[in-house]
Steps between C-alpha positions, in 0.01 A plus 500: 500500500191240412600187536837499650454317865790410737348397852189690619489608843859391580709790357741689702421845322482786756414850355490852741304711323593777747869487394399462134631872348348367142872464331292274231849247528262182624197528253807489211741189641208304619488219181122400670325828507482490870488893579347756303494881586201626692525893473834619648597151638565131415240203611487175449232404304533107412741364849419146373660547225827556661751245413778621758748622266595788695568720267248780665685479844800529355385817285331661801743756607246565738467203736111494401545152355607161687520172342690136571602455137564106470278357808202303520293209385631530121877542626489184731342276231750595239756438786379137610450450116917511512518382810329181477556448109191545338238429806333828582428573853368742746542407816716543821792269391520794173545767716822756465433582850368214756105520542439695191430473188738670252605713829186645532360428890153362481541218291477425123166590259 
C-alpha cells in the first residue's frame, strides 16, 4: 500500500515460502497490502510496509508466517512517551528489556 511506512529495514516479518500452501488468509487480513499471491502461493510484496499487527501470523495455520506484533522502535517511543510524560525517547534507559530498545537486541533505530 503507497504511502503507508512504519520503520524500513527494522521489521520483524519472517515469511517461508516453502511452507506457504497458498490458503490466500494473509493477502486478505493484512490492512497494508504486504503479501499478494504469486501463482499457487503467498509473497510478500511491500515488507516495509508492515506495521506489525500480526494479524498474518496469527492467520497462518501454516507456521509460514512469524512476526513480534508490538516490538520495536515505534513501540518503545510510544512507551517512553508514557513513561517519561510527554518526552520521547529511544535509548537504553527506554528499554522493556535491559540493552535494547523496545526488547529488540541490537539497539534502537
Amino acid at each position: 500500500m503507497a504511502g503507508l511506512r512504519y520503520l524500513e529495514d527494522v521489521i520483524t516479518l519472517q515469511f517461508d515460502v516453502a511452507k506457504c500452501t497458498g490458503c490466500q488468509l494473509c493477502t486478505q487480513v493484512c490492512p497494508h497490502g504486504v503479501f499478494a499471491m504469486d501463482g499457487s502461493r503467498a509473497k510478500v510484496v511491500d515488507r516495509g510496509a508492515c506495521m506489525e499487527c500480526g494479524a498474518c501470523a496469527l492467520n497462518c495455520a501454516f507456521g509460514a508466517i512469524e512476526v513480534q506484533s508490538g516490538v520495536g522502535c515505534a513501540a518503545a517511543i510510544i512507551a517512553s512517551y508514557f513513561r517519561r510524560g510527554g518526552e520521547v525517547s529511544c535509548g537504553p534507559d527506554d528499554t522493556a528489556d535491559a540493552g535494547s530498545c523496545g526488547g529488540l537486541s541490537g539497539g534502537c533505530c
